[in-house]
Structure formats: structure tokens, C-alpha cells
N, C-alpha and C positions, 0 to 999 in steps of 0.2 A: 841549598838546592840549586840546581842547574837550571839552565834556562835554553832549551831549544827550540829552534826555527821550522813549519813546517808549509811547505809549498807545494800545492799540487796545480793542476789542470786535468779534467774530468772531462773527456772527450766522448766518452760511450751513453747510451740513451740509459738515463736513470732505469726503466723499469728493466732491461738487460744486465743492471750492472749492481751489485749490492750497496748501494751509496751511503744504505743506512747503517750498517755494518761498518762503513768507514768512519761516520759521524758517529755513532759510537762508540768505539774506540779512543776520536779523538775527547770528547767529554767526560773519560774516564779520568783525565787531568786537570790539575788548576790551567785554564787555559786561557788566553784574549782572544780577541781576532782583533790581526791587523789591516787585512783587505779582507775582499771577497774568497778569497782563493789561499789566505795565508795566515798561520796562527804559531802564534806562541804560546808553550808550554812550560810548565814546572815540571821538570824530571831529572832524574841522575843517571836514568838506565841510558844506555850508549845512541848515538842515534841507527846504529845498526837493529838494535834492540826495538825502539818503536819502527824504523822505518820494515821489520820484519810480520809486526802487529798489523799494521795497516795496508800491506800488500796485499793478501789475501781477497781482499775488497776492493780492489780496481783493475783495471780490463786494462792487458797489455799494449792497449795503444795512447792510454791515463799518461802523464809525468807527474811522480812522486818524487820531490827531496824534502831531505832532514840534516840539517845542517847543527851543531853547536853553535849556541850565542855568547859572543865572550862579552867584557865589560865595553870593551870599546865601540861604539854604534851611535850614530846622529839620526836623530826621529826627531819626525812632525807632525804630530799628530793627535788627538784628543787628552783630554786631561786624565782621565780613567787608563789608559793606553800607557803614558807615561808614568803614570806611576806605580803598573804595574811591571814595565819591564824595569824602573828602579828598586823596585823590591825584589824583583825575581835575577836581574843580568846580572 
């Protein structure tokens, strides 16, 4: 399985904007979080594929990317964290 990157920033007032619908979507996958604002997924479908899923639910002033994770990447960061993007990248 693939492993993709996704990053947003969420500018509009939650009760305006379907956030939970976005949050949904992303928990439909084996997923981490790396920050507040960034998570890694298990998936094969394209990133055009989820980042088409997830538009839907944010407010065109939002920044949404979805990026491909190849093998190559330097991380810092928790033990759980690490070993999931060794299993997954």
C-alpha cells in the first residue's frame, strides 16, 4: 500500500464550514497524524482521487494539499509515528 501526505490549513469559522465531513473522510483511512494540521495515510487511490473526496468540505479560502510519500523522507518524531510511516512509506 501507498503512503500519502495530507496538509491543510482551515481558515473559515468551523460552525460555517463542514469540518466534520472533512474529518470524516480523513478516518476512513489507516491514518497518523503528524502535526496538528498534517496526516498521513494508507492508500493507493491517486492523490487527485482523495484530494477530490475531501474538497467538498472546505471553504475556498481553506489550503488543501495531497502529496505522494516516496521511501525517501527524514523524520523526527515519536516512536508510534515512526513506525508507522516504516510500515506504510
Amino acid at each position: 500500500m501507498a503512503a500519502r501526505l495530507i496538509t491543510y490549513h482551515l481558515k473559515s469559522d468551523p460552525s460555517k464550514t463542514d469540518y466534520e465531513g472533512f474529518a470524516n473522510v480523513l478516518q476512513t483511512y489507516d491514518y497518523i497524524q503528524l502535526s496538528e494540521t498534517s496526516y498521513a495515510i494508507a492508500s493507493d487511490e491517486y492523490p487527485k482521487e482523495i484530494f477530490q473526496k475531501l474538497e467538498p468540505f472546505i471553504d475556498p479560502d481553506d489550503c488543501l494539499v495531497v502529496i505522494a510519500l516516496s521511501r525517501f523522507y527524514m523524520a523526527h518524531h515519536n516512536q508510534d509515528v515512526l513506525a508507522w510511516l516504516d510500515a506504510n512509506v
